[in-house]
C-alpha positions, 0 to 999 in steps of 0.5 A: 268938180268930180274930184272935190265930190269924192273927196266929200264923200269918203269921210262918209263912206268910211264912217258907215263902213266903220259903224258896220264894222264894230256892229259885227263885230258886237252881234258875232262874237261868242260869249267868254268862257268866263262868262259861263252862267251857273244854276243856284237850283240843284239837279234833280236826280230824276233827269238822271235816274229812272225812278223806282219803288223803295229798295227793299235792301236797308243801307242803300244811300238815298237822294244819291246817284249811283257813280254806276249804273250798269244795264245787264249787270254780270259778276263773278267772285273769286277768292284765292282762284275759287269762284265764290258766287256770280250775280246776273242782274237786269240792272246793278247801281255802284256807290264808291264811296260804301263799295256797294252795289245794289242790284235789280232783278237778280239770278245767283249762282252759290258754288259748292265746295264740289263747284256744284252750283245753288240758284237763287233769284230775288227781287234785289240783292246787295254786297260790299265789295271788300267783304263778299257777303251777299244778301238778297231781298224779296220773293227769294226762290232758292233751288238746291243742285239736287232740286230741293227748294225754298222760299222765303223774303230774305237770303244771306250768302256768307261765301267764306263759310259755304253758309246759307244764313235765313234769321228768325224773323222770316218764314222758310218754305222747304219742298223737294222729293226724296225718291220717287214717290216720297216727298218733304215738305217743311215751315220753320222760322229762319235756317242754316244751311252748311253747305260743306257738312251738308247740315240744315239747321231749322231753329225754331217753329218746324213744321215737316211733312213726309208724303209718299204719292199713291203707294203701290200695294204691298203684302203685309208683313205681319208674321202672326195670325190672329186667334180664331177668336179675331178673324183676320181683317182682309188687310194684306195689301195696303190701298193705293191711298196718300200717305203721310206724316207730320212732325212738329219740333221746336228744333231740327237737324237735317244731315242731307248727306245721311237722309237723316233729321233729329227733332228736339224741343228747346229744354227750357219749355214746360215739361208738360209743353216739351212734346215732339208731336208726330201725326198720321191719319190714324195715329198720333204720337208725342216724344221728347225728341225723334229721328226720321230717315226717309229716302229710297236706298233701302228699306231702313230709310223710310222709318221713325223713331221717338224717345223718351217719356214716348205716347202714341195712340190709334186715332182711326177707331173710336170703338177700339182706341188703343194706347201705347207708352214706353221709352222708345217707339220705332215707327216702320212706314214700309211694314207698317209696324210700331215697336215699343221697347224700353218698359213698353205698355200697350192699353185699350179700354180696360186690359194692359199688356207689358213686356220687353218689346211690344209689336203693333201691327197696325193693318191687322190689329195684331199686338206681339210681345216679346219676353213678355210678363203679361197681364189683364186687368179686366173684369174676371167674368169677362170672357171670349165669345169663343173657347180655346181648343179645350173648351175653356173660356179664354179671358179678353185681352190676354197675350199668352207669355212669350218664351225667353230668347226665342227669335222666330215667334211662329215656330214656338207656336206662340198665340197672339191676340188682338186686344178688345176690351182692356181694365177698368179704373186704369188710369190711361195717358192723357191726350194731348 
């Protein structure tokens, strides 16, 4: 009897264990690889990229990731075993396809020929791989191996050249001192630094000042004492006062090697417009071109001179305003003279005096000429309070001749005068 029962119930038990069988079989098994489900809808970048504000370097592909994106990115580039520049970045992306890299946040270091190096930090910069230019964008602060600085929106390294490009479009600020006490300030429109020739080049719109910070008192250098007629002003040390100067040029040529700058104005200007303008709290000057030396080897660095078609005019004394004109005005900042040369005049009010070479003493209003021919203008009945040693009048304005190849104008006892009252009916220069 129990044997026909379990022959009943196998068929049974088979078809439950069966049915058990396949149900795991169905619910366990992993999916095919070819079954694997593709996404129409594109990625969006953002789960890949963090994102950021517009790039301010033009040519960077957008709604692209990068094929690298580098944290801490460091780089050097090197040309024939020369090291050209390195770029140290928080951040730099690279596209294969341009060979370009773009990077944040970034510090470069411009080596110079001698393998000094030029700083540099931007908000961004970019370069192409196969052509080793380098820009960079935005709050760009350059520093110059001896300290100078300069700052502007955009900066362009061209390492084959040693060439700091800044084109037109962008606003240059230059700072930096020159000695001690001395410092440059400068504004143009663009730049062009050649490091090799060690050449700036400020194309257009320039804007320099020279300071010197609380200059030490100095002795005069004024060799002449006024006439008894003009007592001496108690001027023989200069005050502790800041000093400057401004000069204003369409164009300027720094020689940084030299401490020497040439300004020009472009010759396609109106004549009347063509002026080189120098400014110093009593003096304003105005030229076709000029030079300035300035530094602290010697004495002859910190000194100016103006050419062609030259005016310059005192600004300190309204009772007193003084004119010079000439072909050439060499301005010493140390002694504090001017000396114009090339058909000089000097004017005030009325008088006029000429000569090869006019000596402006400016601390002590002293004039002196040189191989002079003289002259005043003036009103004959206009005479001096005072008399000379015979008891004659003496006229205003007048500047006895000087004797011709003389050299050492005190040892010929030669009298100079300070100008008081120039003539009428002159015709003086313009102001600008």
């Amino acid at each position: 009897m129990s044997l026909l029962k379990a022959k009943k119930t196998r068929p049974f038990l088979l078809l439950v264990i069966g049915l058990f069988v396949i149900t795991e079989i169905i619910l366990l098994s992993p999916s095919p690889l070819e079954e694997v489900r593709v996404s129409l809808a594109p990625a969006n970048p953002d789960v890949f990229v963090r994102p950021t504000e517009a790039s301010l370097a033009p040519g960077i592909p957008a709604n692209r990731i990068a094929e690298y994106a580098v944290d801490k990115f460091n780089y050097v580039s090197v040309q024939s075993g020369e090291k050209q520049w390195k770029i140290v970045a928080d951040k730099a992306y690279m596209y294969n396809p341009e060979k370009l890299v773009h990077a944040l946040e970034v510090t470069a270091h411009l080596y110079d020929p001698d393998d000094s190096a030029t700083i540099v930090t931007g908000k961004e910069a970019k370069y192409i791989l196969n052509q080793k230019d380098l820009e960079i964008f935005g709050n760009v602060h350059t520093v110059f191996p001896d300290g100078f600085e300069l700052r502007s929106e955009y900066l362009r390294y061209l390492p084959n050249e040693k060439r700091i490009i800044i084109p037109k479009e962008y606003i240059v600020k230059g700072e930096g001192k020159q000695s001690n006490d001395q410092r440059m300030r400068f504004v143009s429109l663009g730049m062009d630094y050649k490091m090799a020739q060690a050449e700036i080049i400020l194309p257009e719109a320039v804007h320099m000042t020279m300071t010197r910070d609380n200059p030490q008192p100095t002795p005069s250098a004024s060799p002449i004492a006024l006439s008894k007629e003009s007592p001496q002003k108690n001027t023989s040390q200069k005050t502790g006062k800041d000093e400057w100067t401004l000069i204003e040029s369409d164009h300027c040529l720094i020689y940084r090697d030299r401490n020497l700058a040439h300004f020009s104005m472009y010759p396609n200007r109106p004549d009347a417009q063509r002026y080189v303008h120098i400014t110093q709290p009593d003096l304003f000057s105005r030229s076709r071109r000029a030079d300035l030396r300035y530094g602290a080897d010697s004495e002859a660095l910190d000194y100016m001179t103006a050419f062609e078609d030259v005016l310059i005019k005192e600004t300190g004394n309204d009772d007193e305003l003084r004119y010079g004109t000439g072909g050439r005005a060499d301005f010493d900042n140390i002694k504090n003279l001017v000396t114009l040369t090339v058909f000089p005049q000097v004017y005030q009010d009325q008088d006029t005096v000429t000569g090869e070479v006019i000596v402006l003493h400016r601390e002590t209003d002293v004039i002196e000429v040189k191989h002079s021919n003289a002259f005043s203008q003036g009103s004959s009945d206009d005479t001096d309070s005072g008399a000379s040693p015979d008891g004659k009048k003496k006229k205003k304005g007048v500047v006895k001749n000087q004797p011709k190849n003389t050299e050492n104008f005190a040892e010929n006892e030669t009298e100079t005068k300070k100008i008081t009252e120039p003539p009428e009916n002159h015709d003086k220069p313009n102001s600008p």
